[in-house]
DRENPA-3360 file (N, C-alpha, C; in nm, 2 decimals, always signed):
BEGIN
1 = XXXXXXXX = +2.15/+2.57/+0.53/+2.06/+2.68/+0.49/+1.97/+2.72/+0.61 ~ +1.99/+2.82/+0.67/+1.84/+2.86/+0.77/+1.73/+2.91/+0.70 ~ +1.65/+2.79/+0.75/+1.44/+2.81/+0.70/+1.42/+2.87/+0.80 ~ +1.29/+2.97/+0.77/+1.23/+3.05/+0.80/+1.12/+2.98/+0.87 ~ +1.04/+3.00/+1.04/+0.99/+2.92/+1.08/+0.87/+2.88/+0.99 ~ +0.78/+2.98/+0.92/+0.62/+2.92/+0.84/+0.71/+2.81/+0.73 ~ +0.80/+2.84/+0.68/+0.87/+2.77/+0.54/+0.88/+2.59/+0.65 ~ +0.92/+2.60/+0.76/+0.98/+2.47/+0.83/+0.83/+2.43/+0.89;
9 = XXXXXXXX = +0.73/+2.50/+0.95/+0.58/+2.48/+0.98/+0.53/+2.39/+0.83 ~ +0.52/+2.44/+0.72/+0.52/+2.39/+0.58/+0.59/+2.27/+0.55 ~ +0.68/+2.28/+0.54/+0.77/+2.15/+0.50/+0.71/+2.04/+0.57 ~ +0.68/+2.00/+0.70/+0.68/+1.90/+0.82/+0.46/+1.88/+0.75 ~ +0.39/+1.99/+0.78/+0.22/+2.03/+0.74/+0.20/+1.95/+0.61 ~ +0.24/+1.98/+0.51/+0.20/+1.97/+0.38/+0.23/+1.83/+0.37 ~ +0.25/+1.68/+0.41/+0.20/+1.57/+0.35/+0.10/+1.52/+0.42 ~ +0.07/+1.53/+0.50/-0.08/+1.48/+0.59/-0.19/+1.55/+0.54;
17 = XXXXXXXX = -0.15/+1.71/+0.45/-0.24/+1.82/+0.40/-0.27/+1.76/+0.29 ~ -0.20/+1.72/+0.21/-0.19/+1.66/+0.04/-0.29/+1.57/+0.05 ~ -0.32/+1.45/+0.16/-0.40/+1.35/+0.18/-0.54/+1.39/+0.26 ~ -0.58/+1.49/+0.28/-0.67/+1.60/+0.32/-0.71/+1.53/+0.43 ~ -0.60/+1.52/+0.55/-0.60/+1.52/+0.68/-0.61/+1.61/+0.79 ~ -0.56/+1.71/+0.77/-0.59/+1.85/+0.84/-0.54/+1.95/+0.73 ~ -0.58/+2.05/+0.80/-0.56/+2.18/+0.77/-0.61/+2.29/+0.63 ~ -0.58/+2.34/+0.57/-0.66/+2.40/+0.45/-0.68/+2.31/+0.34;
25 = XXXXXXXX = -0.77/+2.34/+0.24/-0.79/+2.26/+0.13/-0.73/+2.32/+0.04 ~ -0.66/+2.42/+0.09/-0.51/+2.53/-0.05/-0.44/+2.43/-0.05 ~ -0.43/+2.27/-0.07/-0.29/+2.15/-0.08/-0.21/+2.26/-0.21 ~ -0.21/+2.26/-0.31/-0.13/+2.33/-0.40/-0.03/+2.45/-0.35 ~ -0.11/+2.50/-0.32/-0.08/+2.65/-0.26/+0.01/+2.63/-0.15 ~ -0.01/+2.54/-0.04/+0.06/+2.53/+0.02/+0.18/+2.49/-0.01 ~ +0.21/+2.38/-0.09/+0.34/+2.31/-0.13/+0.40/+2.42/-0.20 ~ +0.40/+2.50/-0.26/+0.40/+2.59/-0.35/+0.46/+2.74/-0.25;
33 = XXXXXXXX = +0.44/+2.70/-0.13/+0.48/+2.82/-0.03/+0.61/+2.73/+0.01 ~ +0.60/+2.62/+0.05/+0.65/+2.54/+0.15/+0.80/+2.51/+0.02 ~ +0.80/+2.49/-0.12/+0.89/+2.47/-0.23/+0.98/+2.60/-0.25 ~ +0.86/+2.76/-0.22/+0.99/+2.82/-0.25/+1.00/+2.91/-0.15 ~ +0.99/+2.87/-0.04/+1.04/+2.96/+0.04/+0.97/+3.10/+0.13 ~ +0.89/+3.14/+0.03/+0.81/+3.27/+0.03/+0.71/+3.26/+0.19 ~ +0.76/+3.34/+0.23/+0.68/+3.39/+0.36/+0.60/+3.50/+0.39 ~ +0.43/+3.48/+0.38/+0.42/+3.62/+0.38/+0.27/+3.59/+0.46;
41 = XXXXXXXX = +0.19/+3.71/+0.45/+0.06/+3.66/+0.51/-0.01/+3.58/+0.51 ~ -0.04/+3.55/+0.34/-0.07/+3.46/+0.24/-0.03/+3.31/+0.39 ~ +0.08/+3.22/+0.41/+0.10/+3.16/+0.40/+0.08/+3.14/+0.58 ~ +0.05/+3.27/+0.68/+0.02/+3.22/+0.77/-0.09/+3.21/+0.82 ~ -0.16/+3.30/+0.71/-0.34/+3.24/+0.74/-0.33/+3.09/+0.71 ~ -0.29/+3.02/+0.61/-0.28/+2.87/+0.61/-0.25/+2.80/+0.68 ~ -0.08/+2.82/+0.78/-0.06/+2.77/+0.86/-0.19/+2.77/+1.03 ~ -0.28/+2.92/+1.01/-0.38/+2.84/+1.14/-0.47/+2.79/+1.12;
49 = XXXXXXXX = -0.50/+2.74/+0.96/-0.61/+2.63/+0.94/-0.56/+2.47/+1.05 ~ -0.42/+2.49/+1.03/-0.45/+2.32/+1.10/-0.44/+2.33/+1.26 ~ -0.58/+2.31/+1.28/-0.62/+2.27/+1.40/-0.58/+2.18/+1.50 ~ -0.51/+2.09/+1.47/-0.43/+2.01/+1.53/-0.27/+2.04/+1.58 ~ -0.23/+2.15/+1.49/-0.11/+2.17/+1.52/-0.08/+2.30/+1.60 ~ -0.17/+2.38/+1.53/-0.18/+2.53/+1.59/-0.20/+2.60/+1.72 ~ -0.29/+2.49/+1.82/-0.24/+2.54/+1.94/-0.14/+2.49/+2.03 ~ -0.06/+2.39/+1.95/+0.04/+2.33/+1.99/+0.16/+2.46/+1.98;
57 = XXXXXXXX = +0.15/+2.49/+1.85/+0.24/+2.64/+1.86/+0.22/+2.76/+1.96 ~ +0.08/+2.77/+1.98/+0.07/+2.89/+2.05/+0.12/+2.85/+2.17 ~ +0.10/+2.75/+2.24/+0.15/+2.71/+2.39/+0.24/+2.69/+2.39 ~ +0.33/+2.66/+2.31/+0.46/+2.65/+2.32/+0.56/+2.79/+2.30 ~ +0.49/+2.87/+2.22/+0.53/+3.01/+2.22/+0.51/+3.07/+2.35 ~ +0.39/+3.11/+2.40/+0.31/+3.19/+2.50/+0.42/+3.12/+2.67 ~ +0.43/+2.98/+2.63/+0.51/+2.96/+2.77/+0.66/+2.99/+2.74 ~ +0.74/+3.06/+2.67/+0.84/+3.06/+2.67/+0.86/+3.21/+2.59;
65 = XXXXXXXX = +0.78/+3.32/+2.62/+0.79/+3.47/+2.58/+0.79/+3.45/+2.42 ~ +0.76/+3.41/+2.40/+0.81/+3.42/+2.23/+0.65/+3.46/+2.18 ~ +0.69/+3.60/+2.14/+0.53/+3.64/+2.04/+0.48/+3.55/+1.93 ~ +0.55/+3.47/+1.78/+0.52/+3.44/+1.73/+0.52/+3.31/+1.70 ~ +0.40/+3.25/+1.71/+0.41/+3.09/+1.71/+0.48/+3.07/+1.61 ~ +0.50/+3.12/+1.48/+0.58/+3.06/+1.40/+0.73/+3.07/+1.40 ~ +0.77/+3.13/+1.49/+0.92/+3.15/+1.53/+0.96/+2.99/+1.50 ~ +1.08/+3.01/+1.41/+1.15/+2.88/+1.41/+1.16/+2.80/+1.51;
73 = XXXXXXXX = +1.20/+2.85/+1.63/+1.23/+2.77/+1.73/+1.11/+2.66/+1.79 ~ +1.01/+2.74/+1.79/+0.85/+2.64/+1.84/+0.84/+2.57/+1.76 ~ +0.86/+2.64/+1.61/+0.84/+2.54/+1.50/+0.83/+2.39/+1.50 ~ +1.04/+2.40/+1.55/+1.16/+2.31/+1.55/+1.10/+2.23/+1.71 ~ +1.02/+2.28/+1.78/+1.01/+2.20/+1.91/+0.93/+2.13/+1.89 ~ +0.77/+2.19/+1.83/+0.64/+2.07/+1.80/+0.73/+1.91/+1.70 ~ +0.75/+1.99/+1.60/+0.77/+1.89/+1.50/+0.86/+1.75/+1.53 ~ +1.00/+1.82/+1.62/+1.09/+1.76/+1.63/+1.17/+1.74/+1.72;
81 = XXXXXXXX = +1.11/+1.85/+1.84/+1.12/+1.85/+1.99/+1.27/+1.95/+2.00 ~ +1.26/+2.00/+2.07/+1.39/+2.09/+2.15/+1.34/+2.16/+2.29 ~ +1.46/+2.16/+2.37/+1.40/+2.26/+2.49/+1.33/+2.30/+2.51 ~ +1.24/+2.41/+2.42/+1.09/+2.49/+2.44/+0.98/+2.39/+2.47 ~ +0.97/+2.26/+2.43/+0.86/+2.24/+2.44/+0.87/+2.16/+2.59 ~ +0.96/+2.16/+2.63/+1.01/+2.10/+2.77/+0.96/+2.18/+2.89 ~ +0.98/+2.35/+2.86/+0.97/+2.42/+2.91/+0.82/+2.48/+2.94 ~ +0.69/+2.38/+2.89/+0.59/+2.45/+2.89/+0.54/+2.37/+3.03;
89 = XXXXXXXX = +0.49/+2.45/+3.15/+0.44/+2.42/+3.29/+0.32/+2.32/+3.24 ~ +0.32/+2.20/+3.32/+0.19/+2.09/+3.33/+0.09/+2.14/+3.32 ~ +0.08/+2.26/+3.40/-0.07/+2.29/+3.40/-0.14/+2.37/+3.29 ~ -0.04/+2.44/+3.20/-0.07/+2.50/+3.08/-0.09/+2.45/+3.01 ~ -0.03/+2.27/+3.00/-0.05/+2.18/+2.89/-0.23/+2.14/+2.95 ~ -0.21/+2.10/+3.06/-0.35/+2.04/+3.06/-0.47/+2.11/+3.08 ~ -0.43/+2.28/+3.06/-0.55/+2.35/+3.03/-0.57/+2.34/+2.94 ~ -0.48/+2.36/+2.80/-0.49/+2.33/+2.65/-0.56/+2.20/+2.57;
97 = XXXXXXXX = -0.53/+2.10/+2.72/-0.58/+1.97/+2.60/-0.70/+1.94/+2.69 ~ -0.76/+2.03/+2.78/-0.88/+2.02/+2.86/-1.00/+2.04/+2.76 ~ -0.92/+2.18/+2.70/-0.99/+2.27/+2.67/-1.03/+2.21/+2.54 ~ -0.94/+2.17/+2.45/-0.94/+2.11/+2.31/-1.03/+1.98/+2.28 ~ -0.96/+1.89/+2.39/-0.96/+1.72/+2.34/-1.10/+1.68/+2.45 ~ -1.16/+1.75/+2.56/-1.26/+1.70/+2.65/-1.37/+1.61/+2.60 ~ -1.45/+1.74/+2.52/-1.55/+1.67/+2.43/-1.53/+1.63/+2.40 ~ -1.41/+1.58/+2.30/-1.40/+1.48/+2.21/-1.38/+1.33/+2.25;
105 = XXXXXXXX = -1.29/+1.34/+2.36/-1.26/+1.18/+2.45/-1.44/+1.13/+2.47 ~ -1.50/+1.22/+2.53/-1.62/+1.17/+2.59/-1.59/+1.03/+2.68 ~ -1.63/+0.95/+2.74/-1.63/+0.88/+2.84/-1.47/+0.85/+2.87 ~ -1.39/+0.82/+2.72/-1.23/+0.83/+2.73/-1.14/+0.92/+2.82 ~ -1.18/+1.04/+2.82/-1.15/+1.17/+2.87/-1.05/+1.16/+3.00 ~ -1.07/+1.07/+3.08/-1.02/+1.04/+3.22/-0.88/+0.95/+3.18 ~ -0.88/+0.89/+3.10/-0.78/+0.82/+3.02/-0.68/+0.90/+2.94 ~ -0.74/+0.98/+2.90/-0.64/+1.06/+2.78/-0.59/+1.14/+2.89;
113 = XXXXXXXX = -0.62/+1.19/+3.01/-0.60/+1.29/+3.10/-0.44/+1.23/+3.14 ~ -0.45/+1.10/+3.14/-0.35/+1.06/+3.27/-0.22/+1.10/+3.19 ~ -0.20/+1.08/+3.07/-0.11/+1.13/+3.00/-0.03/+1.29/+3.01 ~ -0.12/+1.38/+3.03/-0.08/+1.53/+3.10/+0.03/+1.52/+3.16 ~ +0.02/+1.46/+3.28/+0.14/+1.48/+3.37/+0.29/+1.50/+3.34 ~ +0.35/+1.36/+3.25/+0.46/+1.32/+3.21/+0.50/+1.36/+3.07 ~ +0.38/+1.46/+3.00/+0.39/+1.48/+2.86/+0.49/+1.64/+2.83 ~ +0.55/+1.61/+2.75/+0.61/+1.70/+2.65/+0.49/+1.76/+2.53;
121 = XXXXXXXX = +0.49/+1.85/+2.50/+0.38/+1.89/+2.38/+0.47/+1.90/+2.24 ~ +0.47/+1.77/+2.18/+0.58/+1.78/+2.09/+0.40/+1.68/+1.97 ~ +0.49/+1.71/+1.83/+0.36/+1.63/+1.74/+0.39/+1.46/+1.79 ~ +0.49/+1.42/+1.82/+0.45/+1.24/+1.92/+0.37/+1.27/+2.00 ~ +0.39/+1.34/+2.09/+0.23/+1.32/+2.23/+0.11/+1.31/+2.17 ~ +0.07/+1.42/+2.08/-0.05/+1.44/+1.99/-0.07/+1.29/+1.89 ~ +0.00/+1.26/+1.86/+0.02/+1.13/+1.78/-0.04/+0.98/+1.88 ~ +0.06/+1.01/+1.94/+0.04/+0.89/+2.05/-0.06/+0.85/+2.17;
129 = XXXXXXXX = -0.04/+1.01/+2.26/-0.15/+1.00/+2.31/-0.29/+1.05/+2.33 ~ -0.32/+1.16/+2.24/-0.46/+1.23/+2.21/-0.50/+1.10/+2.08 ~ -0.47/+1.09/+1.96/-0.53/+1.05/+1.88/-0.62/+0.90/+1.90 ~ -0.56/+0.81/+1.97/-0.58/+0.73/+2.02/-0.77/+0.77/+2.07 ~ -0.74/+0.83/+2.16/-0.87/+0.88/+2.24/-0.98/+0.89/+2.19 ~ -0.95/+1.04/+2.10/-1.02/+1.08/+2.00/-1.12/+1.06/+1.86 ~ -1.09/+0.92/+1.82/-1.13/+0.89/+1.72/-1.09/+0.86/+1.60 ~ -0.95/+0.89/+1.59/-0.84/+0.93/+1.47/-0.83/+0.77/+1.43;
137 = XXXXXXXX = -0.81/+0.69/+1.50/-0.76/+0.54/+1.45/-0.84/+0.44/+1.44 ~ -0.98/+0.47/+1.48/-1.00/+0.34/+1.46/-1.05/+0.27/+1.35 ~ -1.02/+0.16/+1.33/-0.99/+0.07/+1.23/-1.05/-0.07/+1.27 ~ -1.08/-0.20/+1.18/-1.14/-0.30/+1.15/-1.00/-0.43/+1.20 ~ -0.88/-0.37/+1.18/-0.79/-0.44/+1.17/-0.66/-0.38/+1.23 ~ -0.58/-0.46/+1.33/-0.45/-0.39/+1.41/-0.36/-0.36/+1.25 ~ -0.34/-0.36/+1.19/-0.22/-0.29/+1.11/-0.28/-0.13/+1.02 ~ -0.43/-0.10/+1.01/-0.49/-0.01/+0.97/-0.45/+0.13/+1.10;
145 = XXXXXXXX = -0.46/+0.13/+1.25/-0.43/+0.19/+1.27/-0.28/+0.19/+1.33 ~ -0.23/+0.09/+1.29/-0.08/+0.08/+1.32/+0.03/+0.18/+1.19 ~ -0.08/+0.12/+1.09/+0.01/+0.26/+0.97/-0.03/+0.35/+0.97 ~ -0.15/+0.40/+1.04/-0.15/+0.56/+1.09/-0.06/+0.61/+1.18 ~ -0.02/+0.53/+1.27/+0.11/+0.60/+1.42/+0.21/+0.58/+1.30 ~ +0.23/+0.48/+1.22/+0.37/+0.46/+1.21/+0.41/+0.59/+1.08 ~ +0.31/+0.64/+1.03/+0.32/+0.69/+0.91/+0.31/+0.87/+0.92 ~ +0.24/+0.88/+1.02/+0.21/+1.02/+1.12/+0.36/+1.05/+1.21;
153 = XXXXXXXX = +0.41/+0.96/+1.28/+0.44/+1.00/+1.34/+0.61/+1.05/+1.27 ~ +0.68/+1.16/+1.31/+0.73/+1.20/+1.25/+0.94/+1.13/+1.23 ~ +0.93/+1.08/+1.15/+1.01/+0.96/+1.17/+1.18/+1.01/+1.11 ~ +1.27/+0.90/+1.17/+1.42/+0.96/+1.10/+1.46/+0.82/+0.97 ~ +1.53/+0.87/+0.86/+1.58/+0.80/+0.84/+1.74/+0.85/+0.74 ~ +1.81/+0.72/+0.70/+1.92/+0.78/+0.61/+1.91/+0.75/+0.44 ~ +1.97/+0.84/+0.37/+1.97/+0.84/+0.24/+2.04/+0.73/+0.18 ~ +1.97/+0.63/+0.08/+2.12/+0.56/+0.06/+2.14/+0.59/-0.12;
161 = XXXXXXXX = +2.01/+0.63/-0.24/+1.99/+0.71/-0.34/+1.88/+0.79/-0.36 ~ +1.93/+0.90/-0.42/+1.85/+0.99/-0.49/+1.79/+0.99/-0.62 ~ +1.67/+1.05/-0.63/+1.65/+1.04/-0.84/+1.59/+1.11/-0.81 ~ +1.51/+1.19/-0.89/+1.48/+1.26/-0.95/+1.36/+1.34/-0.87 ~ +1.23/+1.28/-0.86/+1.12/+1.32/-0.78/+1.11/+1.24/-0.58 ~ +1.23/+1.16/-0.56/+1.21/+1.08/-0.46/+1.29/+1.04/-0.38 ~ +1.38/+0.93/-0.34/+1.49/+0.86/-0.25/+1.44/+0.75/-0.21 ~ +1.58/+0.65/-0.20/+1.53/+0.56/-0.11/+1.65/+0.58/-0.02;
169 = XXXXXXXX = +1.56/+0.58/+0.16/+1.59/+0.59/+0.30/+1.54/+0.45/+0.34 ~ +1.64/+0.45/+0.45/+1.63/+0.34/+0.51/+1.60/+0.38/+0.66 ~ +1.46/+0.33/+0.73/+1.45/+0.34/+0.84/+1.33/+0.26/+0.91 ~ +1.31/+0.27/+1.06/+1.26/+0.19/+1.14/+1.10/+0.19/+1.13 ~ +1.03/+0.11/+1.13/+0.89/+0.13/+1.10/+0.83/+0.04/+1.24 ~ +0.73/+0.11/+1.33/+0.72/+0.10/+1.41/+0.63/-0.07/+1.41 ~ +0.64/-0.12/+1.53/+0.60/-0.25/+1.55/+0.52/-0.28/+1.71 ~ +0.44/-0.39/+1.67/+0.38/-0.44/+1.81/+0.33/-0.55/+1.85;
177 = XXXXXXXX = +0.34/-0.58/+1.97/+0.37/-0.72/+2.00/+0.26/-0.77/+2.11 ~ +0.15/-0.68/+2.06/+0.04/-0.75/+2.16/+0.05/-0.66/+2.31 ~ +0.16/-0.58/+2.34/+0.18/-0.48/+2.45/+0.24/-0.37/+2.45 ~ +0.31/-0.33/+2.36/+0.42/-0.24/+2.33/+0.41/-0.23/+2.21 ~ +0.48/-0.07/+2.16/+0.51/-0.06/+2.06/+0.64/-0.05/+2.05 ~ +0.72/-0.04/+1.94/+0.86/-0.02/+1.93/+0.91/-0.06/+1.79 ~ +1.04/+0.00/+1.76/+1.11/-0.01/+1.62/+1.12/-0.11/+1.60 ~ +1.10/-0.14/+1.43/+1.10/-0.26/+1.40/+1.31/-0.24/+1.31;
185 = XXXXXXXX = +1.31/-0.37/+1.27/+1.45/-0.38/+1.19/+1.45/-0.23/+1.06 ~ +1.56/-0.19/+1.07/+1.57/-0.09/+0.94/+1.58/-0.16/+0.85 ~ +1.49/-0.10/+0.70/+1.47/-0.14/+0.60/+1.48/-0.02/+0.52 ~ +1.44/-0.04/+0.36/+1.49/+0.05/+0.28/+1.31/+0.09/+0.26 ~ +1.32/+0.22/+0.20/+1.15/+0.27/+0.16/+1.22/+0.39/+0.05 ~ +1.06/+0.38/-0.05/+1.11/+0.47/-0.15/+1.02/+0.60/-0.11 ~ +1.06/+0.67/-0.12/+1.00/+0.82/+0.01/+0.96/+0.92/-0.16 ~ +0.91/+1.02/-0.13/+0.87/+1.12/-0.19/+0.95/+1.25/-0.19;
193 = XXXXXXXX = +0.99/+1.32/-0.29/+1.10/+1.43/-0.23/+1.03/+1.55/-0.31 ~ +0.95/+1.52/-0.37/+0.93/+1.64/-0.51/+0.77/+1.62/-0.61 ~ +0.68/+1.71/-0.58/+0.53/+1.67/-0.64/+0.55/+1.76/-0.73 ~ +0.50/+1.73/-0.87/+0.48/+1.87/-0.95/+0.62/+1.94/-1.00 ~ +0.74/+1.91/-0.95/+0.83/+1.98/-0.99/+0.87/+2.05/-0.89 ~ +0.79/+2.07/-0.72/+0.82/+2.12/-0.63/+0.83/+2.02/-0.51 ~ +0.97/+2.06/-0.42/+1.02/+2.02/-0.32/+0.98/+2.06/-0.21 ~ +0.97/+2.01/-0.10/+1.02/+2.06/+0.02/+1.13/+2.11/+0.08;
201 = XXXXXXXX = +1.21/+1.99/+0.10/+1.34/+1.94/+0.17/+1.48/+2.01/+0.05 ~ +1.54/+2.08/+0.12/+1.70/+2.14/+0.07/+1.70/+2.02/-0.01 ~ +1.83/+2.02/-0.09/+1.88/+1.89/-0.16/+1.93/+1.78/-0.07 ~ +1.92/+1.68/-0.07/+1.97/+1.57/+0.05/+2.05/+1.51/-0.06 ~ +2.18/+1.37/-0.01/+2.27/+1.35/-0.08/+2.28/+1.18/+0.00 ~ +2.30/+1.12/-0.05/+2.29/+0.94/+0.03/+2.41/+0.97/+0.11 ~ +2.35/+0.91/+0.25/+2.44/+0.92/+0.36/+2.41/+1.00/+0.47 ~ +2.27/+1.12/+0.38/+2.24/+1.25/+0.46/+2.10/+1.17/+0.58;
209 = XXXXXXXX = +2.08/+1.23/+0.70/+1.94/+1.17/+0.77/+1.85/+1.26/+0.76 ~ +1.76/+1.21/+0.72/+1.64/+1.33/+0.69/+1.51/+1.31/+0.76 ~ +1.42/+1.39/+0.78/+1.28/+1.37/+0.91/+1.18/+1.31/+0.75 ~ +1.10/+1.25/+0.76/+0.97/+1.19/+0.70/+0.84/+1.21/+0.79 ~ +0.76/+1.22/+0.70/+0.64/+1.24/+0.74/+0.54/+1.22/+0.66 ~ +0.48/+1.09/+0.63/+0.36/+1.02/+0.59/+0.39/+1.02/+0.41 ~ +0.55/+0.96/+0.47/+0.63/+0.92/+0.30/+0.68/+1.04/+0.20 ~ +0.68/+1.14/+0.29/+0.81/+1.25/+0.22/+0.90/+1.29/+0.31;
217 = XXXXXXXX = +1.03/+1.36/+0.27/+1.15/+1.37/+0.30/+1.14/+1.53/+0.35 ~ +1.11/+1.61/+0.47/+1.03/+1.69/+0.48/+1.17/+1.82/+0.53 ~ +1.26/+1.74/+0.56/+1.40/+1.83/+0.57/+1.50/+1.72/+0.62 ~ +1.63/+1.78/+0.61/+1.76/+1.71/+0.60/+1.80/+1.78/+0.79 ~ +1.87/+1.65/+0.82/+1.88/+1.68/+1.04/+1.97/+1.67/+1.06 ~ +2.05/+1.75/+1.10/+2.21/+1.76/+1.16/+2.15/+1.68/+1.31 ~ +2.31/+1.62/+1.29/+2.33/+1.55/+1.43/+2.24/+1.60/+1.54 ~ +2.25/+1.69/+1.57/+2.17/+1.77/+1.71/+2.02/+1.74/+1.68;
225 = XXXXXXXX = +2.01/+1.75/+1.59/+1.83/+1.77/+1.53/+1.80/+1.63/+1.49 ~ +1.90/+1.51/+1.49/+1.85/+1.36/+1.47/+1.84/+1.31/+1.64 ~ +1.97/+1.35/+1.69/+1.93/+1.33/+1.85/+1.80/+1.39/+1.92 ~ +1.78/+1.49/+1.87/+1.67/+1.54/+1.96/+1.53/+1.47/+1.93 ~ +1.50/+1.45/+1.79/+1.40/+1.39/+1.71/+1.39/+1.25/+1.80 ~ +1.51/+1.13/+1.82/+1.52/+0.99/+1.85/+1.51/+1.03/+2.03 ~ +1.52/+1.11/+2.06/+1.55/+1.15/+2.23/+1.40/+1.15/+2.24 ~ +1.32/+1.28/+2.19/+1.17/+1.30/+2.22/+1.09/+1.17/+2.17;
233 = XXXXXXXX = +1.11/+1.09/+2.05/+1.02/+1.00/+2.03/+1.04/+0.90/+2.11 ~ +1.14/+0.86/+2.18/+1.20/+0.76/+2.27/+1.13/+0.79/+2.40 ~ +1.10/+0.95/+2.44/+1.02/+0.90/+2.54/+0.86/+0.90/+2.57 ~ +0.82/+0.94/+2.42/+0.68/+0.95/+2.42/+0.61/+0.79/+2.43 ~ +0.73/+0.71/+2.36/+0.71/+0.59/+2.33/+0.70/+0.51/+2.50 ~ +0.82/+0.56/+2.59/+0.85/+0.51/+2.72/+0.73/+0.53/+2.83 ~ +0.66/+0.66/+2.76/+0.52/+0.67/+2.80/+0.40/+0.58/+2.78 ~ +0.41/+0.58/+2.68/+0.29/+0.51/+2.62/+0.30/+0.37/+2.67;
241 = XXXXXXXX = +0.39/+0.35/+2.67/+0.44/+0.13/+2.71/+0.46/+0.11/+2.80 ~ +0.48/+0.20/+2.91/+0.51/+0.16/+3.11/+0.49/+0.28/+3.18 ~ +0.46/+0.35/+3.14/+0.42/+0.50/+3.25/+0.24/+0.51/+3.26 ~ +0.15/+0.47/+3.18/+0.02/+0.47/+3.19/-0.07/+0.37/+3.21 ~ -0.16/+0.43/+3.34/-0.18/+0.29/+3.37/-0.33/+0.26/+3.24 ~ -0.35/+0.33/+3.15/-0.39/+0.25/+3.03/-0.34/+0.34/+2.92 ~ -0.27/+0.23/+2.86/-0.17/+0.29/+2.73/-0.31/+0.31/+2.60 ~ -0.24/+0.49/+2.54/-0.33/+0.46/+2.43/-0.34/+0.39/+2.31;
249 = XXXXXX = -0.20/+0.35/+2.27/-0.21/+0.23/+2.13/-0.31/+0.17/+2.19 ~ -0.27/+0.08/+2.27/-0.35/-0.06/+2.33/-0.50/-0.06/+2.30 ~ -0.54/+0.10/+2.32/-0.70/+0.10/+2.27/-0.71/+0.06/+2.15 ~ -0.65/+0.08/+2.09/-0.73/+0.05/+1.91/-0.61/-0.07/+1.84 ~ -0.50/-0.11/+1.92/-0.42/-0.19/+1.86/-0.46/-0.30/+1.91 ~ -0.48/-0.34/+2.05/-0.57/-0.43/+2.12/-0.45/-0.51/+2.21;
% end
């Protein structure tokens, strides 16, 4: 089925929304756009409440001619990475996260910077290496903000059943070893498919690989779109563990 880019913006938005982590306090309204499809004004004034994602679209639109951030395609690049977001020049990224994340690093700011160079503007870089900086994770205890990366970040797994409001998928949950982060063993999790009677994600079927994001099933990924997902996380990850000379997990995982 081809989604419509605000309907695919929605789908991936709306469980970090539901837990009133960014973006509008319409949680209902949103799912409720994001369930049936409907695209209209309505639903892209919502889509530029979230502040975290939104100028991630526009820069990824603006460097590759594309008028409307919500064009599928940018969509499909923040969330899940594809060519576009490959294609945005260094220096456009790091006027954006100059512009954005400066104040917020405060004395960090020189550290979050070093990241710029080697980055892709996909929701992993934002995950991995802004949030860290910023304030998003810190926590009392290394597994508090370890199930924020692991639960944020936008993850793959496979179906093995279905029922009714949910599934259980089996996939990798991120781990760390005092230096690094990295996939732990695949295991099974019981995911979220359906609140209220409303869906996100097309119908998925055991066997299907679907994207997750902070324990729902947020759409079903053809080959191309699992590769590209495991391609871009693989190297935000390759960033973060030997390309920086101070990695941001490390700050708040220790």
């Amino acid at each position: 089925m081809i989604v419509e880019g605000p309907t695919l913006f929605t789908r991936f938005a709306y469980p970090p929304n539901s837990l009133g982590y960014c973006g509008t306090d319409e949680h209902h309204e949103l799912l409720e756009y994001g369930a049936s499809g409907v695209v209209d004004g309505g639903l892209r004034r919502l889509a530029r409440t979230f502040e975290g994602a939104w100028p991630y679209l526009e820069l990824i639109a603006h460097a590759n001619g594309i008028a409307d951030p919500l064009d599928a395609r940018v969509v499909e690049a923040y969330w899940i990475g594809n060519p576009l977001a490959e294609r945005v020049p260094v220096g456009m990224l790091g006027d954006s996260v100059t512009s954005r994340f400066r104040g917020l690093a405060g004395r960090d700011w020189s550290r979050l910077a070093e990241s710029v160079d080697d980055a892709v503007p996909t929701h992993a870089y934002h995950v991995f290496c802004i949030y860290p900086w910023v304030g998003l994770l810190r926590g009392s205890r290394v597994d508090e903000p370890l199930h924020v990366l692991d639960r944020c970040r936008i993850r793959w797994g496979r179906v093995e059943t279905v029922h009714r409001d949910g599934a259980v998928v089996r996939s990798r949950h991120l781990t760390w070893d005092g230096r690094a982060l990295a996939l732990g063993a695949s295991a099974p999790e019981v995911v979220t498919m359906a609140e209220d009677g409303l869906r996100l994600a097309d119908p998925i079927a055991p066997g299907d690989w679907v994207a997750l994001h902070w324990g729902w099933v947020c759409d079903r990924l053809d080959p191309a779109r699992l590769r590209a997902l495991r391609r871009f996380h693989a190297r935000t990850l390759d960033l973060v563990n030997h390309r920086l000379a101070h990695s941001p997990p490390a700050t708040v995982l220790g």
